[in-house]
C-alpha positions in Angstrom: 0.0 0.0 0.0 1.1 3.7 -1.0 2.0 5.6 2.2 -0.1 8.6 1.7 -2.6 5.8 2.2 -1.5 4.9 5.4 -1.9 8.4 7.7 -3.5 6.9 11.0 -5.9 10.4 11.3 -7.0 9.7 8.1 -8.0 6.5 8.3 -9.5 7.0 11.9 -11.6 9.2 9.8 -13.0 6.6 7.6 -14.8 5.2 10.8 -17.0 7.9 11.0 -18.6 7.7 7.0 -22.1 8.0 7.0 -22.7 8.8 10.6 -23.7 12.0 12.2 -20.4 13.8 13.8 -19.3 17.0 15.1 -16.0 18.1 13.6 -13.5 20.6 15.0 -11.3 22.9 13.1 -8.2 24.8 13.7 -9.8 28.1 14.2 -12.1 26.9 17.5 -15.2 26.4 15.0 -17.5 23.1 15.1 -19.9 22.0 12.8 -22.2 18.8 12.4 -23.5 16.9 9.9 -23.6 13.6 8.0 -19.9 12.5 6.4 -20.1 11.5 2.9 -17.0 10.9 2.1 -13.1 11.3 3.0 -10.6 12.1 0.4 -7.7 9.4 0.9 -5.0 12.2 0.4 -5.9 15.4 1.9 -7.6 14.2 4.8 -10.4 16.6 3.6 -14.3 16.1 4.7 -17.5 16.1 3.0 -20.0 16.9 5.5 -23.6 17.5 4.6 -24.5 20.2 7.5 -28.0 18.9 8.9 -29.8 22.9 9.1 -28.5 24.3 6.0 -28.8 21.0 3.6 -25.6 21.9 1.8 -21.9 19.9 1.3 -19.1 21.5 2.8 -15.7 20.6 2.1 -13.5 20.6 5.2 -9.7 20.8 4.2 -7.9 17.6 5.8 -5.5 20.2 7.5 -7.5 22.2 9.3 -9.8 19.2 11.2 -8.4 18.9 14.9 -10.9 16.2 15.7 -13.9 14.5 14.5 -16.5 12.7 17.0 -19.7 11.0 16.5 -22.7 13.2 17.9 -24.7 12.0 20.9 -27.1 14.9 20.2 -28.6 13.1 16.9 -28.7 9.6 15.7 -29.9 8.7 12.1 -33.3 8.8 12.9 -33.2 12.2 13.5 -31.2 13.1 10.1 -34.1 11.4 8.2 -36.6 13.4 9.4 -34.8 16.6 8.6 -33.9 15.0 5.0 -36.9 12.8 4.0 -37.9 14.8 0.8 -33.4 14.2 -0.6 -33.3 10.2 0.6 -36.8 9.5 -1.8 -35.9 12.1 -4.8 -32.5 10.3 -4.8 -34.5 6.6 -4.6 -36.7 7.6 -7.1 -33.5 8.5 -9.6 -31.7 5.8 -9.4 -32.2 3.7 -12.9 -30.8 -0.1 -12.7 -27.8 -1.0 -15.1 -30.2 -3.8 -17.2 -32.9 -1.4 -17.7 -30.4 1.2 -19.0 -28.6 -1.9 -20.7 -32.0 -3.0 -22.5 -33.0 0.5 -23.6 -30.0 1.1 -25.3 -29.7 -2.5 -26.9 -33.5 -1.5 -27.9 -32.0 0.9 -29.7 -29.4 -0.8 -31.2 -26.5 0.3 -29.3 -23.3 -2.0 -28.5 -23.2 -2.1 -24.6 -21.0 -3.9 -22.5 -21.0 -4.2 -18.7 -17.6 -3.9 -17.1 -16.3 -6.1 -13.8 -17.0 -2.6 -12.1 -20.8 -1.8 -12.7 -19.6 0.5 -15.4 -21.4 0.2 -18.7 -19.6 0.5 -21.8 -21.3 1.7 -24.7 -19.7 1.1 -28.4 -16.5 1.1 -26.4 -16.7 4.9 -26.7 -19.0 5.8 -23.2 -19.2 4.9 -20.0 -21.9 5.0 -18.0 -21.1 5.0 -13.8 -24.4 4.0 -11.3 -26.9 5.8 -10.8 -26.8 5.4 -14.8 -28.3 8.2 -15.5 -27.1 10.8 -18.5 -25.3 12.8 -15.8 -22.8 9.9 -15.4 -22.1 9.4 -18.9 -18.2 9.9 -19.9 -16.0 9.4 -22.9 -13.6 11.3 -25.9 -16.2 11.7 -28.2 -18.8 14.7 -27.1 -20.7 13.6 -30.3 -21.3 10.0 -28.9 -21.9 11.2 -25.4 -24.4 13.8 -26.4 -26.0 10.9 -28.8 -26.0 8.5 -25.4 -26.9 11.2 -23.5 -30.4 11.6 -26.1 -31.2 8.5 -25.7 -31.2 8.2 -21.7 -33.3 11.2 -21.7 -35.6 9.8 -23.8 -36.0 6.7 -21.9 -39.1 5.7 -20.4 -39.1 5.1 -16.5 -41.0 2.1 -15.2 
């Protein structure tokens, strides 16, 4: 293993993804909120705050400690955020449905060891497999990939 991979803070951080904490910085200020997600590098923070409903990225070197929060529990994070959790159920499209609309339309797709779907080895397509996700060189493909996911019907 690399050794930036191997900071004990930053991996003492990774206990605390998707849990409600209270995080410290350098200049006395604490804020809390759900971790979604820990950069393996910086050591930097992606905390959606609970009040406000917005990310904030907190930079690796200014975190003096993290803690999980007594004052809330999951529970109490769903109840602020119901109306985010179902919007983001309710866009999530399955790889074979994507896979079978696109075969439907007679394009050559391919699904990677990854969950990646590979479209006329020119796109990808990343979960939630929606157009958002598509990547690849050609803008001309990926605008034409992009079309047809729009244009999809949802069951």
């Amino acid at each position: 293993m690399h050794s930036i991979y191997e900071d004990e803070r930053i991996l003492k951080f990774y206990n605390h993804i998707g849990k409600v904490v209270k995080v410290t910085l350098s200049n006395k200020k604490a804020t809390t909120g759900t971790v979604c997600s820990i950069d393996p590098v910086s050591g930097s923070i992606i905390l959606l705050e609970i009040v406000s409903k917005k990310l904030q990225i907190l930079m690796g070197h200014s975190v003096v400690s993290i803690e999980d929060s007594p004052d809330l529990d999951a529970d109490d994070v769903s109840r602020v955020l119901p109306d985010q959790n179902s919007q983001r159920a309710s866009n999530i499209v399955g790889i074979d449905s994507v896979k079978n609309w696109l075969l439907k339309n007679r394009m050559v797709c391919e699904e990677s060891g990854n969950g990646i779907l590979i479209v006329g080895g020119a796109v990808s397509i990343r979960a939630p497999y929606t157009e958002e996700m598509c990547t690849g060189d050609n803008e001309l493909v990926v605008d034409r990939i992009r079309e047809l996911l729009r244009k999809m019907p949802i069951n």
